[in-house]
C-alpha atoms as one frame of an Amber mdcrd trajectory, in Angstrom:
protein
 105.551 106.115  85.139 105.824 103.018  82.805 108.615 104.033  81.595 110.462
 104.703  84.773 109.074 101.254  86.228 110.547  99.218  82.762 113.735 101.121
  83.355 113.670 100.090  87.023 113.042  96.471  85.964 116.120  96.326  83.698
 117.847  97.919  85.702 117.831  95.237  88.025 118.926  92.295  85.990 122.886
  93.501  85.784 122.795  94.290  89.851 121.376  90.516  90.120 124.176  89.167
  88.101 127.020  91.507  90.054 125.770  90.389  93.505 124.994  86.888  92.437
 129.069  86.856  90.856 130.677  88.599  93.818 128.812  85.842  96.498 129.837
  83.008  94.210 133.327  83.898  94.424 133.545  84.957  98.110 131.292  81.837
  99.373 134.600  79.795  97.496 137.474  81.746  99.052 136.126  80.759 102.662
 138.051  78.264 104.315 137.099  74.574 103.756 134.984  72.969 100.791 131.964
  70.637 101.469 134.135  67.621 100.622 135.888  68.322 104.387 132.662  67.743
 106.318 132.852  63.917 104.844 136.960  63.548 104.447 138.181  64.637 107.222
 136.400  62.949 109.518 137.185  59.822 108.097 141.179  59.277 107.954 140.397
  56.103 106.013 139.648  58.404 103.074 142.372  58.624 100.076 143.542  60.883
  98.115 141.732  59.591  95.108 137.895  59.614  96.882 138.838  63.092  97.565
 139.512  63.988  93.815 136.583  62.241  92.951 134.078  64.303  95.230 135.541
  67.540  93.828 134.647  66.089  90.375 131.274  64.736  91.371 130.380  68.327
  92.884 132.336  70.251  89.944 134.605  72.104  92.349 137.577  70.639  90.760
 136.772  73.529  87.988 137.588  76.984  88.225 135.427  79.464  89.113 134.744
  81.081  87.086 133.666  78.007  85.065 131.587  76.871  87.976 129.699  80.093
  88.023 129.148  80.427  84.814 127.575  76.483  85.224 125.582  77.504  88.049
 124.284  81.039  86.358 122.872  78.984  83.101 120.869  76.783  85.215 120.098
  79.715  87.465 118.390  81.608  84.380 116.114  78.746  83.845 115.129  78.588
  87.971 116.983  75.558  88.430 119.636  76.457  91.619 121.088  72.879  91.556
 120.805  70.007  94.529 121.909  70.476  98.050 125.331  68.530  98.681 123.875
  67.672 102.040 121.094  65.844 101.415 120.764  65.910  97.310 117.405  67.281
  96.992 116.627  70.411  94.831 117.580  73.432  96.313 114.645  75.497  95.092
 112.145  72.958  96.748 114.169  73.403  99.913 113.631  77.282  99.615 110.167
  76.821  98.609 109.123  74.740 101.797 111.364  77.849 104.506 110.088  80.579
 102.497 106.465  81.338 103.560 107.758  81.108 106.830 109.956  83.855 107.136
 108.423  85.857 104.869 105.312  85.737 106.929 107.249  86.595 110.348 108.372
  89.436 107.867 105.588  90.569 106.656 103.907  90.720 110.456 106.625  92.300
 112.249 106.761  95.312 109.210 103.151  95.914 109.841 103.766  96.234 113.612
 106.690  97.975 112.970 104.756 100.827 110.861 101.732 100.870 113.240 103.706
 101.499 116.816 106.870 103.184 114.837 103.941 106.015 113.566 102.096 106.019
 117.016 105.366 106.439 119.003 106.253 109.124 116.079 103.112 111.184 116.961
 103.335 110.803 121.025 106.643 112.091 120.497 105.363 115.172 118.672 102.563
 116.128 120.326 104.683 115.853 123.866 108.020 117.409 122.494 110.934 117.251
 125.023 108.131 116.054 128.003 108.450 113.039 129.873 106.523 110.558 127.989
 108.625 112.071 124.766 112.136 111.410 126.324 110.841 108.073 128.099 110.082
 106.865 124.722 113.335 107.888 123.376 115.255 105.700 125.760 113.370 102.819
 125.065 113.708 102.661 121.479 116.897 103.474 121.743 117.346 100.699 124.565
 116.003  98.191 121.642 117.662  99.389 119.237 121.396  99.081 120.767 120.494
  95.689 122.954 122.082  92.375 120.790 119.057  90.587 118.956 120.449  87.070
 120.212 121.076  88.096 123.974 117.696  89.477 124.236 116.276  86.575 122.574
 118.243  84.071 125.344 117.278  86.375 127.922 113.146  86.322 127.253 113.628
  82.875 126.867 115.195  82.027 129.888 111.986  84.564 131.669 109.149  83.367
 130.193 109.796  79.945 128.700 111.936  78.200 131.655 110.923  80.093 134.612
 107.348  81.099 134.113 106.698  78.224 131.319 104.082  80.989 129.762 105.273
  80.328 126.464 107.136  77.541 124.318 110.635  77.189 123.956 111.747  76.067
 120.290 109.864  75.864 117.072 107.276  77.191 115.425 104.027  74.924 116.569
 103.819  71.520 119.131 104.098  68.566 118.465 100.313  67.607 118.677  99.777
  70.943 116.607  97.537  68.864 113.291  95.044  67.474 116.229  93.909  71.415
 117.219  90.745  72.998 115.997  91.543  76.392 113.694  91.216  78.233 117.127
  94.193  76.388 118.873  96.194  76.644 116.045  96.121  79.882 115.740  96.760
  80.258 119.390 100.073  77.538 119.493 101.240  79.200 116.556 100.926  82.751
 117.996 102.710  81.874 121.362 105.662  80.292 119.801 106.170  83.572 117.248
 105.294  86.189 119.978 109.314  86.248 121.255 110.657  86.579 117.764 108.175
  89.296 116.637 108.104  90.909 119.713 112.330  91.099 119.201 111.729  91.971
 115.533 110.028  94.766 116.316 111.293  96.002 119.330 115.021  96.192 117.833
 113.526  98.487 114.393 111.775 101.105 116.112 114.052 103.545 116.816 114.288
 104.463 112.901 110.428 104.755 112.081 110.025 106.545 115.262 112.721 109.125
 115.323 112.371 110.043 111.569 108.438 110.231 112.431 108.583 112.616 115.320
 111.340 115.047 113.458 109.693 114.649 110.665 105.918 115.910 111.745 107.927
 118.936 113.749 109.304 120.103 110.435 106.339 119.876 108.937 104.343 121.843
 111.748 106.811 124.860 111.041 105.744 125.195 107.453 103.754 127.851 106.232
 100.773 126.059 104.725 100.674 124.273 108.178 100.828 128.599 109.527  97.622
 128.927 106.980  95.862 125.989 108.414  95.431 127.380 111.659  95.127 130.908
 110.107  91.366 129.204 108.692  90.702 127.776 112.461  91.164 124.440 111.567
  91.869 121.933 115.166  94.944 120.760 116.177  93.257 117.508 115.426  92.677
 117.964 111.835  95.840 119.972 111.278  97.671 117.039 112.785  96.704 114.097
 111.138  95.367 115.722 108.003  97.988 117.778 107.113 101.048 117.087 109.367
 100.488 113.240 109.659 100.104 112.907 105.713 103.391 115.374 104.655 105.682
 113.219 107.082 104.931 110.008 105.619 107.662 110.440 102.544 110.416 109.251
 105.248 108.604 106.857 106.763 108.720 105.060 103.005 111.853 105.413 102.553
 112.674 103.467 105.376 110.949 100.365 104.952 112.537 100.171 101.849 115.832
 100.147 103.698 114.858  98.224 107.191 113.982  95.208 104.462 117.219  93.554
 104.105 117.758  94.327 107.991 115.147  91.783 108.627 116.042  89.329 106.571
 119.439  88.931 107.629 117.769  89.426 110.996 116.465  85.914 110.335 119.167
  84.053 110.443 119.841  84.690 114.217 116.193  84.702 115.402 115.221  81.690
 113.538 118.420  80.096 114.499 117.821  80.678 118.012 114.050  79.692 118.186
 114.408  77.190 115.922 112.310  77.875 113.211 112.219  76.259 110.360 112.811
  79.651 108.089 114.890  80.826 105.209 116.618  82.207 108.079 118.053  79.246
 109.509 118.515  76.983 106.237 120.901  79.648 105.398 122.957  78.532 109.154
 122.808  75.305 108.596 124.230  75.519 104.599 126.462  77.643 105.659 128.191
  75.439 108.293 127.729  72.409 105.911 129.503  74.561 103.218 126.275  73.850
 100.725 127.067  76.117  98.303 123.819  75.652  96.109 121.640  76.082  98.619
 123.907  79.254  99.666 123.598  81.209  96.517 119.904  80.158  95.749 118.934
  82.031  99.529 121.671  84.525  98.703 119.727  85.436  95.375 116.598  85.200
  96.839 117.646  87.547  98.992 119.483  90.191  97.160 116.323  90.221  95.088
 113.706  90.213  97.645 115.903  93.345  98.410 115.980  94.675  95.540 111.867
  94.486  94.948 111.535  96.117  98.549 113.499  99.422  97.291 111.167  99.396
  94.053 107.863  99.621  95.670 109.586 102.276  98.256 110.404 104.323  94.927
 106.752 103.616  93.600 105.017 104.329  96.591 106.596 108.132  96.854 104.014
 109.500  93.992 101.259 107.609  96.441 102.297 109.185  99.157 104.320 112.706
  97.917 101.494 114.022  94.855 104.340 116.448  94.289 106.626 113.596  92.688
 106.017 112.305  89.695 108.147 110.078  87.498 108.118 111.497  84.096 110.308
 110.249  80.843 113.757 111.656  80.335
């Protein structure tokens, strides 16, 4: 197992550098440079400010050169300053990172809990009502457009009912609360996002759930189970329940970069002051630092997700074991 782990780790550090290389170049074929966001609105600007912003911001280099820049200071954590505003990207990152990776973390949990529950309904009431019902629904979430759903709950239950807030992530009186009221402003302003978080991922969880655990039923140690007069009970979430999880892994480890690039249009809409949204707003200022330092953070957020998935298989699946080659 150590050995397949250390492998794993290496394994990542040329991926890193190929995603990192192929953003850097693609982020600088895109139309328009950040220079344009402060020359052309200015006609008074000449030719010679112009050269001299390229130079200040090194895009006057090639890219290759400018990569290579960026990836030395990358190695020792150091992602450059924003062009918008000059402070360091990383602190930037640091201060829109707990955020989203809370909403995250919250809305996977949810995900596993109702994605397993609807899994089981669906199993134990094969092809019935409640089983087909469910199957539209998820399905219903799965195909409706995060942002339209997101402006249509809004429009319900923030303008017409005025049940919940509109934009951001706490009030503006939000330091004055006691712990309780904090905890309550803070859950009404992320109940919309996490509800569409969730509601948009369950189709996968609960699909591969409910075939799963009706394969596993047919099996013949499943046969033998109720041969000894074991329940349905215990057969089902003993035996059945445990044997169908192996799927369920492998699809968190794949729904991960969903929701992160999920952020960007439900913290963009809500306004919340994510990773999410700091990736909108460089991208539409053309801030290329803070682009690639959320772009890496990203791909190896990513990248960690798919390792635990791997290492979680011998947790859940005794029968695999990683052994050295």
């Amino acid at each position: 197992m150590l050995t397949y782990i250390t492998k794993r780790l290496l394994a990542m550090i040329p991926l890193l550098i190929g995603i990192s290389f192929i953003s850097f170049v693609v982020i600088h074929l895109a139309p328009g440079k950040p220079t344009d966001l402060v020359t052309n609105l200015n006609p008074k600007v000449s030719l010679e400010a112009r050269m001299n912003l390229n130079k200040l911001y090194g895009l006057d280099k090639p890219v290759t050169h400018q990569f290579r820049m960026w990836f030395m200071r990358m190695l020792k954590l150091d992602f450059g300053e924003s062009f918008s505003d000059g402070r360091p990207v990383l602190v930037k990152i640091k201060e829109r990172l707990p955020i989203t990776l809370a909403i995250n973390i919250i809305a996977i949990v949810l995900i596993v809990i109702i994605g397993v529950i609807l899994g089981v309904i669906g199993c134990v009431f094969q092809d019935k009502f409640i089983d087909k019902l469910i199957t539209i629904l998820v399905f219903i979430g799965f195909a409706m457009p995060s942002f339209w759903l997101a402006l249509i709950l809004m429009d319900i239950f923030c303008i017409k009912l005025g049940w919940l807030p509109v934009l951001g992530i706490s009030s503006v009186d939000f330091d004055n609360f006691t712990p309780l009221f904090k905890l309550i402003d803070l859950a009404k302003h992320l109940v919309l996002p996490i509800f569409i978080y969730v509601f948009g991922s369950l189709v996968g969880i609960s699909r591969y759930m409910r075939q799963s655990m009706i394969e596993t039923l047919n099996k013949p140690f499943i046969l033998t189970a109720r041969a000894k007069g074991l329940s349905n009970r215990t057969i089902l979430f003993k035996h059945v329940l445990r044997n169908s999880l192996l799927p369920l892994v492998t699809l968190l480890g794949l729904s991960l970069p969903g929701l992160i690039s999920g952020s960007v249009i439900i913290e963009s809409i809500f306004a919340i002051p994510g990773m999410g949204r700091l990736f909108f707003e460089a991208v539409m200022a053309r801030d290329y630092p803070v682009i690639m330092g959320l772009l890496v953070i990203g791909a190896l957020l990513t990248m960690l997700g798919n390792f635990l998935a791997d290492i979680a298989y011998s947790v859940v699946d005794p029968r695999i074991r990683y052994k050295k080659s």
